[in-house]
C-alpha positions in Angstrom: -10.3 -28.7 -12.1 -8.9 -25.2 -12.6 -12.6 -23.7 -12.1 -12.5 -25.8 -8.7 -9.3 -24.6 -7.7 -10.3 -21.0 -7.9 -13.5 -21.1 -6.4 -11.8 -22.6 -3.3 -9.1 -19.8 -3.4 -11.6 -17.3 -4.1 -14.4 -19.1 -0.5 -10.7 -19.0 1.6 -10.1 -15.4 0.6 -13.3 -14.4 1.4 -13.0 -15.7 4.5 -9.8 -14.3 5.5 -10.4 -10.9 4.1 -14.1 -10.5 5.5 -14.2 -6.6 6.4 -10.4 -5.4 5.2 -11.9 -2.6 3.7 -9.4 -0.5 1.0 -10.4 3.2 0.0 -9.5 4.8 -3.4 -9.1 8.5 -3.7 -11.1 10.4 -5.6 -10.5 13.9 -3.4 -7.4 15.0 -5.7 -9.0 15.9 -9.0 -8.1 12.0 -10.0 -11.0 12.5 -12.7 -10.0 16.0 -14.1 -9.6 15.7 -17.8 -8.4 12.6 -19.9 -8.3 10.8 -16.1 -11.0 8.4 -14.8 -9.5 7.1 -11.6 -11.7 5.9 -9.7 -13.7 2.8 -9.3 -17.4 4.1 -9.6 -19.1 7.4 -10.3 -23.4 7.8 -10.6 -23.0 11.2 -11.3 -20.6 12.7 -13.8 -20.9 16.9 -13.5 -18.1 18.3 -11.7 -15.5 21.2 -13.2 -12.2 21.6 -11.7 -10.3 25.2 -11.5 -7.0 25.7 -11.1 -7.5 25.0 -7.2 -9.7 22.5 -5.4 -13.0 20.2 -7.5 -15.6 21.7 -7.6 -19.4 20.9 -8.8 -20.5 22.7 -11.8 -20.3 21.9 -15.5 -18.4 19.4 -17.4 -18.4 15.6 -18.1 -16.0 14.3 -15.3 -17.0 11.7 -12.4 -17.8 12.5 -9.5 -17.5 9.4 -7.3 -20.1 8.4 -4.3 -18.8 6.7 -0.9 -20.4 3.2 -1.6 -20.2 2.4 -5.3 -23.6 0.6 -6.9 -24.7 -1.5 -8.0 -24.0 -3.1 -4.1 -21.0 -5.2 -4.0 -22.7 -7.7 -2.2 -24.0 -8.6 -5.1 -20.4 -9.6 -7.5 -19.9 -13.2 -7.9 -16.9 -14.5 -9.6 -18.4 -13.7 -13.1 -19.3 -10.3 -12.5 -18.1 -7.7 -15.5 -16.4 -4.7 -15.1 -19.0 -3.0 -16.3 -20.7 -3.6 -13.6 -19.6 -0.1 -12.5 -18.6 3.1 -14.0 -15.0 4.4 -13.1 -11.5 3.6 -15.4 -10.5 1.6 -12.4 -13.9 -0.4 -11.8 -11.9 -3.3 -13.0 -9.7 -3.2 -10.2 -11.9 -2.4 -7.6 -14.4 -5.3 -8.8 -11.7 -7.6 -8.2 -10.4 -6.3 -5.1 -14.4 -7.4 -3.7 -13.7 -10.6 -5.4 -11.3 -11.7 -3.4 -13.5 -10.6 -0.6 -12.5 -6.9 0.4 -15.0 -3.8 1.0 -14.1 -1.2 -1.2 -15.1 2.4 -1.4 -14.2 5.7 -2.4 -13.5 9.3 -1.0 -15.6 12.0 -2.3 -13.9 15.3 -3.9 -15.5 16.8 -1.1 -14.4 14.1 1.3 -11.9 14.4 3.9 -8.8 12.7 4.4 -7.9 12.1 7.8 -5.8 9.5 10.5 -7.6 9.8 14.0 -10.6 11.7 13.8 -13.7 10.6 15.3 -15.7 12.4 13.5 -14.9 11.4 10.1 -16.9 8.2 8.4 -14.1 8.2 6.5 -11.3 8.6 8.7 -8.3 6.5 7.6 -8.2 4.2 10.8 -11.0 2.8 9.2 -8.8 1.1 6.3 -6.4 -1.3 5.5 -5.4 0.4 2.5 -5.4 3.6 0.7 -5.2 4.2 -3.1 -4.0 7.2 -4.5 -4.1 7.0 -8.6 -2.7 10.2 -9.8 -3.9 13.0 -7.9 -3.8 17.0 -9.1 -4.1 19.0 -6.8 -1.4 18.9 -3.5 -2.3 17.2 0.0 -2.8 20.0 2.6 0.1 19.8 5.8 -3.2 18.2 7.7 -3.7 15.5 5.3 0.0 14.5 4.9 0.4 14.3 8.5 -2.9 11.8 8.5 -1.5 9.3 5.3 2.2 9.2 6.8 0.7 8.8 10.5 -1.9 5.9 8.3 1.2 4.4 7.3 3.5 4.3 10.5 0.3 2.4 12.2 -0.2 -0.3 10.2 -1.7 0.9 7.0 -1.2 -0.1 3.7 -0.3 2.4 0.5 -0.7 2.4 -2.9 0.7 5.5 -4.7 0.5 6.0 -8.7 2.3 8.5 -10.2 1.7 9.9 -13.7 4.9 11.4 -16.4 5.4 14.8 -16.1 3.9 17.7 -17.7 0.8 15.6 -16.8 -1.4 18.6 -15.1 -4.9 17.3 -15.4 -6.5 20.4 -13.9 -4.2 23.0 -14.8 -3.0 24.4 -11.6 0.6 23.8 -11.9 1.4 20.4 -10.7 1.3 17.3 -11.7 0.7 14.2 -10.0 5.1 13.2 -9.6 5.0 16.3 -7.9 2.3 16.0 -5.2 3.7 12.4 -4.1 6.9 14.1 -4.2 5.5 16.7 -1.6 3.4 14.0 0.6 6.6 12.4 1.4 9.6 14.8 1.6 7.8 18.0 2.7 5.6 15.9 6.0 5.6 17.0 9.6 5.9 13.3 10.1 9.3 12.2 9.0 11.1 13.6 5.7 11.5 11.0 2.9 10.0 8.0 5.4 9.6 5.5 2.6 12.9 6.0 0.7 10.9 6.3 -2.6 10.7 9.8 -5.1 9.2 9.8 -8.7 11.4 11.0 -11.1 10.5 13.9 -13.5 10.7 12.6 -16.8 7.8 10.3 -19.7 8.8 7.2 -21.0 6.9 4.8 -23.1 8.0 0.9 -23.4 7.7 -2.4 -22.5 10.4 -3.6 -19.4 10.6 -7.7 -18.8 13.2 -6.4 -16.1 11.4 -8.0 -13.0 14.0 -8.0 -10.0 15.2 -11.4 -9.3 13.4 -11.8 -5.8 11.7 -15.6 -6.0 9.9 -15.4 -2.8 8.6 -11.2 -3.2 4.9 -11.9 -3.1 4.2 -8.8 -5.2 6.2 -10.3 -8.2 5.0 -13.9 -7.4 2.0 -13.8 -5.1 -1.6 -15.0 -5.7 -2.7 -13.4 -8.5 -0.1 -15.1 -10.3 3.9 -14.2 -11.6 4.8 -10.9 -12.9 6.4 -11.2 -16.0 6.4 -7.6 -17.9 5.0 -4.1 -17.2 4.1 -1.8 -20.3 4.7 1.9 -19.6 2.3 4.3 -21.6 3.6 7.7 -21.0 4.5 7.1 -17.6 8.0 7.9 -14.5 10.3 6.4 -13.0 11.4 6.5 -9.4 14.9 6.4 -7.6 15.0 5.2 -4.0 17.0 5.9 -1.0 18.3 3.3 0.7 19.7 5.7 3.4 16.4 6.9 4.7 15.0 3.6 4.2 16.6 0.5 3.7 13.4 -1.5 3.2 12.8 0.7 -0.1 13.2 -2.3 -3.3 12.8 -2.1 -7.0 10.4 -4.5 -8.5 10.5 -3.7 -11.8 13.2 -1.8 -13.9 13.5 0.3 -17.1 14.3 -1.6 -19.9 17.6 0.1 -20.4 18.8 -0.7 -16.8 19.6 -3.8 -14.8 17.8 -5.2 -12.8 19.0 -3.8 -9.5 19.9 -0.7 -8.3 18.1 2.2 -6.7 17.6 4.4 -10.4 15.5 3.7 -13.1 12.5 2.0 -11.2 9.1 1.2 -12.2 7.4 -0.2 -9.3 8.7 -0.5 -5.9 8.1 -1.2 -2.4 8.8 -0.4 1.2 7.8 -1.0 4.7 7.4 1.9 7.2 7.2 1.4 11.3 4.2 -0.8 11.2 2.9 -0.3 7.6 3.4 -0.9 3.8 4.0 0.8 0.2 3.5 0.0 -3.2 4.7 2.6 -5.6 3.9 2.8 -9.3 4.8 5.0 -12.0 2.3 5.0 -14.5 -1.4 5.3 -14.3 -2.2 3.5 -17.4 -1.1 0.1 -15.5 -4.5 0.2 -13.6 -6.8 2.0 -16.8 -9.9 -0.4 -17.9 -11.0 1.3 -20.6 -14.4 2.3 -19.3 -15.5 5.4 -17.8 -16.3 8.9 -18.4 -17.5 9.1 -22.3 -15.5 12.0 -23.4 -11.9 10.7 -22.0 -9.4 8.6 -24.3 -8.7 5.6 -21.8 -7.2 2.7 -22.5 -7.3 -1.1 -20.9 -3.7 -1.6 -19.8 -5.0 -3.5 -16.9 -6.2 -6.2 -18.7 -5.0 -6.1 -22.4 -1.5 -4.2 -21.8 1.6 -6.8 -21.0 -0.5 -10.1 -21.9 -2.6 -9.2 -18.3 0.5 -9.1 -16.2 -0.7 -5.7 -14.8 -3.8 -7.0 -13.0 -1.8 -9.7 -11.4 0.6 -7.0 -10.3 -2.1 -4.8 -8.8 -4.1 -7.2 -6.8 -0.5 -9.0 -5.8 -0.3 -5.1 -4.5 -3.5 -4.9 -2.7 -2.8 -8.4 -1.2 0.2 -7.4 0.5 -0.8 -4.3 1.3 -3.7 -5.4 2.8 -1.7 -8.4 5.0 0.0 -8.5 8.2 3.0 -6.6 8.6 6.0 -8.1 10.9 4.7 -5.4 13.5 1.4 -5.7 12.8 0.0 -7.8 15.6 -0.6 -5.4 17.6 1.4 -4.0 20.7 1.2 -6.4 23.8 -2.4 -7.4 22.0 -2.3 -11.4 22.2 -2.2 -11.8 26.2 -2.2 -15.6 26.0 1.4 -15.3 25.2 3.1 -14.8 28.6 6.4 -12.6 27.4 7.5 -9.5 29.6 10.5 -7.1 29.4 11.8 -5.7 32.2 13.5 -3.4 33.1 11.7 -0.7 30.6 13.8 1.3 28.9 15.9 -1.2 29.3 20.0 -1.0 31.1 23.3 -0.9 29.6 21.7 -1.6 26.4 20.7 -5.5 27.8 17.2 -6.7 27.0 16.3 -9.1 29.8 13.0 -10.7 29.4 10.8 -13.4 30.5 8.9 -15.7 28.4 6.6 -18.8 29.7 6.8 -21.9 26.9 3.7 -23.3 27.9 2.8 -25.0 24.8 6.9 -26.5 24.3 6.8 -25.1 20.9 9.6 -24.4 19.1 10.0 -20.4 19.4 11.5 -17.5 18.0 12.2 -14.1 19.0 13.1 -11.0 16.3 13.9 -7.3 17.5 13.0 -4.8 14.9 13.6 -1.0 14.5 10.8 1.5 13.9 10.8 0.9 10.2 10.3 -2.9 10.4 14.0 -4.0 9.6 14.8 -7.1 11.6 18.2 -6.1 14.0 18.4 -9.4 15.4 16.7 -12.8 15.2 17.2 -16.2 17.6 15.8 -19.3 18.8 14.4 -19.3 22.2 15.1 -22.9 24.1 11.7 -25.1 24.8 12.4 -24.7 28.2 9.0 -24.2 30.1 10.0 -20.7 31.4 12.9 -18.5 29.2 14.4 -16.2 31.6 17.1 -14.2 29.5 18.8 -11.3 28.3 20.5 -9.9 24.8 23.6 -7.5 24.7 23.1 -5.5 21.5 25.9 -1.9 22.4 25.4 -1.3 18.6 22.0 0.0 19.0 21.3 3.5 19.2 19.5 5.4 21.7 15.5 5.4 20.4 12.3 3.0 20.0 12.5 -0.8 18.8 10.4 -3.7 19.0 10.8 -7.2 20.0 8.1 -9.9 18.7 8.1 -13.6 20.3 6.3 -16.4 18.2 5.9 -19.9 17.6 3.6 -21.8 15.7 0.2 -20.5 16.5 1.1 -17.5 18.3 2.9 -13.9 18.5 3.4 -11.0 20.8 4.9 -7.5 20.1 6.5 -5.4 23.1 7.8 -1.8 22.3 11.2 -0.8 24.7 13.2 2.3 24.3 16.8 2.0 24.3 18.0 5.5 26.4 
């Protein structure tokens, strides 16, 4: 019966995740050293310096775009073996539950826009960064942030520090540190830094948030996390209230902003996960000359690989926002005037299906501002007095059962 049961979870999700496709770096030096992060390499020859990877001697993967053997080809039973990478693991289970995975290059670009790029991040639902070495460029911290903000889904994994894989004078605490407080985007947008500091133990401090799909989603409930020379992080809840500890030392409680293991956040239209230890995701497998270890599976009786793909799940699902801006026209739901007048939203919505209906206003970082009932009156014709908003961007969703709409209005 179990068997049963998780072939039919495993056809739905296959259906409903048919072309989500999820990319994992491998353009930060995330192989330099006693690192194998990423999910398959064919060729293993590249030498880092103290700058950018580059190809020469040495033992260390170097990761193609599409790993092999094809994923088209894992069923259910497939080993992680099946693949060469210290995260192959996680990657072979991502395809299991039916998403296209592949990785960037160290010579691959990372970008939010550009045409030209295969690998542009508009291509993705989600991005995985496992401890990188070497510092994003102003360009490519621009891209993630802007890969964020429209819908995109993180997943950031810092090492401890003194961690510097490639020996050019940062480690990995650092560059996520840099992506997100030194951006031409907006400083500190997810309300999330990593600490400086290495801690080893085992934490059974899991927030107390029942219905957090990340703790208890799919992939099962999140019980314990073992850190293996791994950080913390401490969050700012005034740059964004959305940022949540999901896991805490074992020396703190289990709330607070200090002392994190893994968190969360939402940004504008998109989604974090944030994780301070790159041991959580480590298979065991990869380059031949690397001590690696199989935390994902064997570490915190497997509670780290229902953790990750819990992660990747709601990464890779619909944000509040994420329906698109005035996308589903066979809602009939206007706002006019636009920016709207004395700080009075008057709109018009048609009920043409009598179903009970909601309407939510969010601000540009998905927090909900305001949420009612709209009456099952054929045509709504109404307006909302909010003189506590501030002057800027917001966004008001109607739903009901089977349907939703997103309008963007400016409050001047």
């Amino acid at each position: 019966m179990k068997n049963i049961l998780f072939l039919a979870f495993l056809i739905i999700s296959l259906n409903t995740n048919a072309q989500i496709k999820i990319l994992f770096d491998a353009s930060k030096a995330e192989s330099a050293g006693n690192a194998d992060w990423v999910i398959d390499a064919d060729i293993h020859n590249i030498g880092f310096s103290s700058g950018p990877a580059i190809v020469g001697t040495g033992n260390e993967a170097n990761p193609q775009r599409i790993p092999t053997p094809l994923q088209s080809n894992i069923t259910a039973s497939t080993p992680e073996d099946y693949w060469n990478g210290g995260l192959s693991n996680w990657g072979i289970d991502c395809v299991k539950l039916g998403y296209v995975v592949e990785s960037l290059p160290y010579n691959g670009q990372i970008t939010y826009g550009v045409a030209s790029n295969l690998q542009d991040l508009s291509h993705y639902k989600v991005f995985v960064i496992d401890e990188p070495n070497i510092s994003f460029t102003a360009t490519e911290k621009a891209a993630i942030i802007s890969f964020v903000q429209n819908g995109g889904g993180l997943c950031i994994i810092a090492d401890h520090t003194i961690s510097d894989r490639n020996n050019d004078g940062v480690d990995s605490p650092q560059v996520l540190n840099d992506l997100m407080s030194n951006n031409t985007v907006q400083n500190d947008p997810f309300g999330i830094a990593f600490d400086y500091n290495d801690i080893s133990q085992t934490s059974s401090n899991i927030a107390n948030l029942p219905t957090n799909s990340i703790l208890h989603g799919t992939a099962g409930n999140v019980t314990q996390v073992k850190w293996s020379s791994g950080t913390t992080m401490t969050l700012n809840n005034t740059q964004n209230s959305t940022a949540t500890g999901l896991v805490y030392k074992a020396s703190s409680s289990t709330t607070g902003l200090i002392n994190v293991l893994c968190a969360s956040a939402t940004y504008q239209n998109g989604k974090v996960v944030a994780i301070g230890d790159s041991s959580i995701p480590d298979d065991g497998t990869g380059d031949s000359g690397d001590t690696l270890y199989n935390g994902y599976i064997v570490d915190a009786g497997g509670n780290h690989q229902k953790l990750l793909m819990n992660a990747i799940i709601w990464l890779a699902s619909a944000s509040p926002l994420s329906v698109g801006i005035s996308s589903l026209t066979d809602i009939k739901f206007t706002i006019a005037p636009n920016p709207i007048q004395n700080k009075e939203l008057k709109f018009t919505y048609v009920n043409s299906d009598n179903e009970p209906t909601q309407l939510f206003i969010y601000d540009t970082l998905g927090r909900t501002i305001k949420q009612m009932a709209l009456s099952n009156d054929a045509i709504n014709l109404g307006f909302i007095t909010m003189t506590d908003l501030k002057s800027g961007v917001y966004f008001c969703k109607v739903s009901n059962a089977t349907k939703s709409k997103v309008l963007r209005f400016v409050v001047q």
